[in-house]
C-alpha positions as CSV (number, residue, x, y, z in Angstrom):
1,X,4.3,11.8,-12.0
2,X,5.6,15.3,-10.7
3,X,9.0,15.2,-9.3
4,X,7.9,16.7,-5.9
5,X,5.1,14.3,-5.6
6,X,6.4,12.4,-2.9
7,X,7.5,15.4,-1.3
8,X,4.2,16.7,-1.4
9,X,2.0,13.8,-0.2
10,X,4.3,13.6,2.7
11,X,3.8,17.1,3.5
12,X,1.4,16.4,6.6
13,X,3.9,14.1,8.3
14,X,7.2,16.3,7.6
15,X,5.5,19.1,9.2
16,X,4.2,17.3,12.3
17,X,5.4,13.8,13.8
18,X,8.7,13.7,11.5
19,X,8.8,17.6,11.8
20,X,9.7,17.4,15.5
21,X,12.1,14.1,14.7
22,X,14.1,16.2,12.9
23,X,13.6,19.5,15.3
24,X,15.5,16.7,18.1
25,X,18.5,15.3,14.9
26,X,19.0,19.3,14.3
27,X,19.5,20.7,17.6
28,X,20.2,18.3,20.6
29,X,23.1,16.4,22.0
30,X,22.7,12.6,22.2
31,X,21.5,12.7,26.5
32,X,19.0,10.2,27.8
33,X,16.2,12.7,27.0
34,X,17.3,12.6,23.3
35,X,16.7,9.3,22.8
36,X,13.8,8.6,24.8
37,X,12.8,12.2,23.3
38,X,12.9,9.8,19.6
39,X,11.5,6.9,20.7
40,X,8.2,8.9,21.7
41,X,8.4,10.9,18.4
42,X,9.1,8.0,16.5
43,X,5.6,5.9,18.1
44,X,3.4,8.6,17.4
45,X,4.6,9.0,13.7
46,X,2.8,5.3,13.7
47,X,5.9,3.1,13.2
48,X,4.8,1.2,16.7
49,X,6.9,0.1,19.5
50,X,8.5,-2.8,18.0
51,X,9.6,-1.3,14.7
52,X,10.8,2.0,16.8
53,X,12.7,-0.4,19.2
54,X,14.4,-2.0,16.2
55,X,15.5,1.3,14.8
56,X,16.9,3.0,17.9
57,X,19.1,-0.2,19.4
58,X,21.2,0.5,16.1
59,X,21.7,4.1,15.9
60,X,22.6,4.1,19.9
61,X,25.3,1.3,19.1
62,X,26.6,3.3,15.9
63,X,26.5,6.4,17.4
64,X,29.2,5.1,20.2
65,X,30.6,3.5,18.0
66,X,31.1,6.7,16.0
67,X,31.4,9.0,19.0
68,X,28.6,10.9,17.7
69,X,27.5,13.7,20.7
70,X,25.0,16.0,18.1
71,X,21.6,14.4,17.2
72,X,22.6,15.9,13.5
73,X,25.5,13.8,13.3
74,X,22.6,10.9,13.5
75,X,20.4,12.0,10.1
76,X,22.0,9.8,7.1
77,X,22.0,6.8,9.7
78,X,18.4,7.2,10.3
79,X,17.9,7.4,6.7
80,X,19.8,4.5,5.5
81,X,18.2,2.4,8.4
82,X,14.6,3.3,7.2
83,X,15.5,3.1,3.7
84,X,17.2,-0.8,4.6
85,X,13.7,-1.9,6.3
86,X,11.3,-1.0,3.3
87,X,11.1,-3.6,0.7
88,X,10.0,-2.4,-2.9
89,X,7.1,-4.5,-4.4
90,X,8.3,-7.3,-7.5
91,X,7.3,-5.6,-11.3
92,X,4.2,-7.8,-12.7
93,X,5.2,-10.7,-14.6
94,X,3.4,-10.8,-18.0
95,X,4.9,-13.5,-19.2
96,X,1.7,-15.3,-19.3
97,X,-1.5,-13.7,-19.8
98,X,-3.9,-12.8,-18.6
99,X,-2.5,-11.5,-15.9
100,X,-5.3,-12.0,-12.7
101,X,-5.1,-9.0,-10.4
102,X,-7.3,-9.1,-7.3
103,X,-7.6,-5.8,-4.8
104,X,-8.7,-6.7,-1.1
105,X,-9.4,-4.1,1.7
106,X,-12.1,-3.4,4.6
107,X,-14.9,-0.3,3.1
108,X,-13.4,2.5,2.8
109,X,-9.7,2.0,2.6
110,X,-9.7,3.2,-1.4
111,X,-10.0,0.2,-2.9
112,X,-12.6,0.9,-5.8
113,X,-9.8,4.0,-6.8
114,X,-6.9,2.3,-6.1
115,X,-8.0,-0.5,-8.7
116,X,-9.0,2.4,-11.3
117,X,-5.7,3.8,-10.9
118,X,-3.6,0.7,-11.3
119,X,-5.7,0.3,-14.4
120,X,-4.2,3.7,-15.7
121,X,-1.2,2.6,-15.2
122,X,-0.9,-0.7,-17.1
123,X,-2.9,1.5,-20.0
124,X,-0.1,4.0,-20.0
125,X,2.5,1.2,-20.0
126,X,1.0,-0.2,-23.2
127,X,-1.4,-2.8,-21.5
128,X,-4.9,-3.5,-22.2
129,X,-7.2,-4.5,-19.2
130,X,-10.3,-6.3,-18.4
131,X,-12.6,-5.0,-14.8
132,X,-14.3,-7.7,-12.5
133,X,-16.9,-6.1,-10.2
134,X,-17.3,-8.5,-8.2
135,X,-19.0,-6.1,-4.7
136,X,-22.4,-7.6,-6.1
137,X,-23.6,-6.3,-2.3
138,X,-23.4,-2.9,-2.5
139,X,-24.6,-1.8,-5.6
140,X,-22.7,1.6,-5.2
141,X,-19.6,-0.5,-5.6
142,X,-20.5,-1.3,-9.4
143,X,-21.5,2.0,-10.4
144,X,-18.3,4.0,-9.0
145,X,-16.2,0.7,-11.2
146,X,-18.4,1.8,-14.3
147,X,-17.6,5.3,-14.2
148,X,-14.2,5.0,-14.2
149,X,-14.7,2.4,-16.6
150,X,-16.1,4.7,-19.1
151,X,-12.8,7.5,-18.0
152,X,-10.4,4.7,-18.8
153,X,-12.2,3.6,-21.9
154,X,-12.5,-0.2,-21.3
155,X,-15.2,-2.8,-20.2
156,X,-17.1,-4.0,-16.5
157,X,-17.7,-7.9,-16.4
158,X,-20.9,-7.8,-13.6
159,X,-23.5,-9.4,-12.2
160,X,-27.0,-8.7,-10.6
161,X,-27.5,-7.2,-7.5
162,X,-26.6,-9.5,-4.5
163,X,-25.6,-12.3,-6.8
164,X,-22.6,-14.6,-6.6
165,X,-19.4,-13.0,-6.7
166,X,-17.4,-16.3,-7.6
167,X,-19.8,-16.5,-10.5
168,X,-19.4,-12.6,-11.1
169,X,-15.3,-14.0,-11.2
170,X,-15.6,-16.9,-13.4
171,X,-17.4,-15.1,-16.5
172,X,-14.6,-12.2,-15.8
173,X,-12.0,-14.8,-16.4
174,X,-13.5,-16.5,-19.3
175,X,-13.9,-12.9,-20.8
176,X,-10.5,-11.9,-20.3
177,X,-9.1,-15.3,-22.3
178,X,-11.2,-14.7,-25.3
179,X,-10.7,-11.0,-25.6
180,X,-6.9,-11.5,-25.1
181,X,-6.4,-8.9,-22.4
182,X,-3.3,-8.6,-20.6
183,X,-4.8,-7.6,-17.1
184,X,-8.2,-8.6,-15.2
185,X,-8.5,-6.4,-12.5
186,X,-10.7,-7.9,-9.7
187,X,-12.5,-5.2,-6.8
188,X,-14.1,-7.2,-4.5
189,X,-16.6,-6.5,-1.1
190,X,-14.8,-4.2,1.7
191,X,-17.3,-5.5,4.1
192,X,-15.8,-5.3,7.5
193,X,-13.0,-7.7,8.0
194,X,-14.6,-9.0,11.1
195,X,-17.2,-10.6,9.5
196,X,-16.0,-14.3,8.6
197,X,-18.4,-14.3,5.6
198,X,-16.0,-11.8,3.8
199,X,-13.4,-14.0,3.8
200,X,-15.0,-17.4,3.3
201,X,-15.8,-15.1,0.0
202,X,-12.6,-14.2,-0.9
203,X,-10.8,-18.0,-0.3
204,X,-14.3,-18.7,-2.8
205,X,-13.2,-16.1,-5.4
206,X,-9.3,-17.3,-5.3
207,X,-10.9,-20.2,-6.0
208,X,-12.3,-20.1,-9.1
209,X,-10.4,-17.4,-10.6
210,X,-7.5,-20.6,-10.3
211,X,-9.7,-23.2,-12.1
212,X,-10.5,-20.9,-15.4
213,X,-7.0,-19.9,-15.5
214,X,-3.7,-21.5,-14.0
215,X,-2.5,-19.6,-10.9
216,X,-4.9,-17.0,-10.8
217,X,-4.7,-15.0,-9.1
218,X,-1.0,-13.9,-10.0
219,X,-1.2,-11.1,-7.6
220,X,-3.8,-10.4,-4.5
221,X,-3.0,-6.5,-3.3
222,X,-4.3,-5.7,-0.1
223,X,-5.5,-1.9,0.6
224,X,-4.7,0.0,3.4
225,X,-5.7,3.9,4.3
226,X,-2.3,5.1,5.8
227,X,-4.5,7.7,8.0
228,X,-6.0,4.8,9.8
229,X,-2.8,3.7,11.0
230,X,-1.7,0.9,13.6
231,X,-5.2,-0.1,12.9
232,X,-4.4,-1.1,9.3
233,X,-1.7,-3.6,10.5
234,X,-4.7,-5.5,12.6
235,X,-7.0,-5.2,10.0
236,X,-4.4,-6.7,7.2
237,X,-3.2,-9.5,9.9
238,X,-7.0,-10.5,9.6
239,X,-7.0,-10.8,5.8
240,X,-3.5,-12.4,5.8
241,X,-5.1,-15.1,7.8
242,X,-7.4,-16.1,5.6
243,X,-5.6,-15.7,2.1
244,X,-2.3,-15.4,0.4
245,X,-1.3,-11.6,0.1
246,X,1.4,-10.6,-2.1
247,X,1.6,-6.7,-2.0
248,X,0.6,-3.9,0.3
249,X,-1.2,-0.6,-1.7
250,X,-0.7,1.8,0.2
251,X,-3.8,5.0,0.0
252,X,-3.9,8.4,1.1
253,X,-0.3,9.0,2.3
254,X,-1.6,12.2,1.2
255,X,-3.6,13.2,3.9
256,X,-1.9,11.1,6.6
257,X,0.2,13.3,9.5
258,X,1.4,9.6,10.3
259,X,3.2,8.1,7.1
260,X,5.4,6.4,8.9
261,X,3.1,3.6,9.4
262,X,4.7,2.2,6.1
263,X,7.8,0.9,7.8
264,X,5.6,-0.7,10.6
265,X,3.4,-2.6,8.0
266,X,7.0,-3.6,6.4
267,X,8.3,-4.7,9.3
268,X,5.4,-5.7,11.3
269,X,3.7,-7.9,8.0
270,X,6.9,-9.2,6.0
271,X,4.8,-7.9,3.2
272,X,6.1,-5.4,0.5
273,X,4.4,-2.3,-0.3
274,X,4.3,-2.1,-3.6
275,X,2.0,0.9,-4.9
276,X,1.0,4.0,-2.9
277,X,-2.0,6.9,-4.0
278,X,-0.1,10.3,-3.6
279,X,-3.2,12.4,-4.3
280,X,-6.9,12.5,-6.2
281,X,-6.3,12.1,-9.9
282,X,-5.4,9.2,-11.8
283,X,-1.7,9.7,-12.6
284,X,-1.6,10.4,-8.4
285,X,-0.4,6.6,-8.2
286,X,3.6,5.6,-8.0
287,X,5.1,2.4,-7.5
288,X,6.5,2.4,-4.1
289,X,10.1,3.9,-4.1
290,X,11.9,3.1,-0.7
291,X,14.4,6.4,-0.8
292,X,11.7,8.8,-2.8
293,X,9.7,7.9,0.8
294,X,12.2,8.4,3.6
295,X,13.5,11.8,2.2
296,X,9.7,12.6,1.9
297,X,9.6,11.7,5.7
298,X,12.8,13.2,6.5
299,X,14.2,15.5,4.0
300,X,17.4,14.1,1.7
301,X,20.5,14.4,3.3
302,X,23.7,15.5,1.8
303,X,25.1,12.7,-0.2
304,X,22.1,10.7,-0.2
């Protein structure tokens, strides 16, 4: 990954909502106006009432505290408090293997990609991986994971058409035992989230991955599109309600002018973020790094 990387997929934000945060830290004494100037700035860069609210009550009591009069004076507060909300994602565990990863998301949050991508990762870290297609509704869904199949050199376990997913799961799971892969990745329907069929599907899956092998799935990733913002968090609230998630992937930070909404799914979810997409290509995938984000937001400050 490029060192600006972050930098650059945050582009969009640090020009607009965060743009004009910083406009207000650079230039204007800590009035009334000042603050409530923040708090409005602070809501439409999507971190949401509550998770603004919980970021200003601190810098107003350190900044008496301090004696602070310049909204400058308030920067490397502002970072440190963003930076002490966002909790980094655990490293997988291969300790026992295979490893059962399963990607979750509505249509068009960048599921399909995200998975492809996370499979280029393990692969560069030395790992050999296994792909469940297991959208047998949309037949799109299958080709898309067999194209990137073929770029990352490894095998689709799928079914026909409008078949069984859970069955589509349980021959993915026998295959990755008696190849001896380290990683199944599992992509499964985006239907919308409000139809309850979707998730009766996804307990199903969970289901039987966990009777072929023993606590499968280790790791259920749910994918969010940071340009759809505060409606992400209802969207995810909905999945969280219907099965264990254990990690946030975070797409298109790229192309958001709101990337704060990563602090509001922290905060708002209690769920760690731990991958984001940074851009098109296959290497544009990073673990999420806490302090790489907020000085993409914000800028670094001096001594940070």
């Amino acid at each position: 990954m490029i060192p600006n990387s972050w930098q650059d997929a945050l582009e969009r934000t640090r020009k607009t909502t965060f743009g004009r945060v910083a406009t207000l830290l650079g230039q204007t004494d800590l009035t009334d106006s000042f603050w409530d100037e923040l708090e409005a700035e602070l809501i439409l860069a999507d971190l949401g009432l509550k998770t603004t609210q919980s970021i200003l009550a601190p810098l107003q009591q350190e900044a008496r505290a301090q004696g602070w009069t310049r909204g400058a004076e308030l920067r490397s507060a502002l970072r440190n408090l963003l930076i002490g909300m966002l909790e980094e994602g655990k490293p997988l565990d291969f300790s026992t293997q295979p490893v059962v990863i399963m990607l979750v998301g509505v249509n068009g949050s960048g599921k399909t990609t995200s998975l492809a991508k996370l499979g280029y990762r393990l692969q560069q870290d030395g790992r050999s991986i296994l792909i469940a297609a297991a959208d047998t509704y949309r037949a799109a869904a299958t080709d898309q994971l067999q194209r990137w199949a073929e770029r990352l050199k490894t095998q689709v376990i799928t079914g026909l058409a409008g078949s069984d997913p859970g069955a589509v799961v349980y021959d993915a799971c026998q295959a990755a035992q008696a190849r001896g892969v380290e990683a199944l990745l599992i992509d499964t329907s985006g239907r919308m989230h409000t139809e309850h069929n979707l998730m009766s599907e996804l307990q199903k899956i969970t289901r039987v991955a966990g009777k072929v092998i023993s606590g499968a799935p280790h790791r259920v990733y749910l994918v969010l599109d940071a340009t759809t913002g505060q409606n992400g968090l209802s969207q995810a609230q909905v999945f969280m309600q219907t099965i264990h998630i254990d990690g946030i992937i975070l797409t298109k930070l790229d192309g958001s002018a709101k990337g704060g909404v990563a602090v509001a799914i922290q905060q708002q979810l209690g769920i760690p973020i731990d991958y984001v997409g940074l851009g098109e290509g296959l290497g544009a995938f990073s673990r999420f790094d806490a302090r790489s984000y907020v000085d993409g937001l914000i800028g670094p400050t001096s001594g940070g």
